[in-house]
C-alpha positions as CSV (number, residue, x, y, z in Angstrom):
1,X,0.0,0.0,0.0
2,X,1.2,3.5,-1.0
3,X,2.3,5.8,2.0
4,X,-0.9,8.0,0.8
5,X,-3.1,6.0,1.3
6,X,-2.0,4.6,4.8
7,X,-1.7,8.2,5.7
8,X,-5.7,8.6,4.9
9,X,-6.9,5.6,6.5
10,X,-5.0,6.7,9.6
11,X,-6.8,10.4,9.4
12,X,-9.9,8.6,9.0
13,X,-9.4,5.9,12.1
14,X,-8.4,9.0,14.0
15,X,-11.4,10.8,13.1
16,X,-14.0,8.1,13.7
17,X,-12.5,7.0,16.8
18,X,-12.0,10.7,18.5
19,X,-15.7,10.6,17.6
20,X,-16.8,7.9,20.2
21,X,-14.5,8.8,23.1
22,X,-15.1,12.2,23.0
23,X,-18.4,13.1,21.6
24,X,-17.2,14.5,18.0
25,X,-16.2,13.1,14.9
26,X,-17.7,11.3,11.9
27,X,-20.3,8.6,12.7
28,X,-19.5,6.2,10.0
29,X,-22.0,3.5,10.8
30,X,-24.3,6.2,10.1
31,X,-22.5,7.3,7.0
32,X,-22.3,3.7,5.4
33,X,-25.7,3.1,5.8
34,X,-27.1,6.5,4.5
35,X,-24.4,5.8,1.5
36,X,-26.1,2.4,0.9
37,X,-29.8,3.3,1.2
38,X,-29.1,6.0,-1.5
39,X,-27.5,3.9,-3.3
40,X,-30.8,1.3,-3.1
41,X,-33.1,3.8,-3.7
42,X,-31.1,5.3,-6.4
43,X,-31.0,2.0,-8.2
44,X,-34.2,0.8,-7.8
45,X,-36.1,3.8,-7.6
46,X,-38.3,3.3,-4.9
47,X,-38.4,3.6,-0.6
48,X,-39.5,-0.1,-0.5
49,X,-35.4,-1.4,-0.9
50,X,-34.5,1.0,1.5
51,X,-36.9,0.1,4.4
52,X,-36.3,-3.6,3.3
53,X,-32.6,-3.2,3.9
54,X,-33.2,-1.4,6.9
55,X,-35.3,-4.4,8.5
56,X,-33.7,-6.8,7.4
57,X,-30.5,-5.6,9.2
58,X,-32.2,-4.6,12.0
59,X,-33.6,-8.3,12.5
60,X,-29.9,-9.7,11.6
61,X,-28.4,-7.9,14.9
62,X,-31.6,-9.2,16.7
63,X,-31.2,-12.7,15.8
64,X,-26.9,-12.3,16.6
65,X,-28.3,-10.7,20.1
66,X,-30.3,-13.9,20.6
67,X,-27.7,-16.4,19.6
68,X,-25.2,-14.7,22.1
């Protein structure tokens, strides 16, 4: 890997982790997600992959919670 682009991924690490400890920072879960629903909606052209998506993930970590 280049020295740019370690230098990036450590900005962005730095960023993102500042943001939990101290209440600041990007929230990349948040980010990804938005990124991806756009995405799904863009594609398909309607709030129905989205909201799928959404569920679908939401019942994922459920079901991890309950195997735990």
């Amino acid at each position: 890997m280049c020295q740019g682009k370690r230098r990036l991924i450590s900005v962005v690490q730095s960023i993102a982790d500042r943001g939990g400890r101290k209440g600041w920072g990007i929230p990349l879960p948040q980010v990804v997600g938005g990124i991806v629903f756009a995405v799904a909606y863009e594609i398909e052209g309607s709030l129905m992959v989205p909201i799928t998506i959404h569920v679908l993930g939401n019942l994922a970590i459920f079901m991890r919670s309950m195997m735990s």
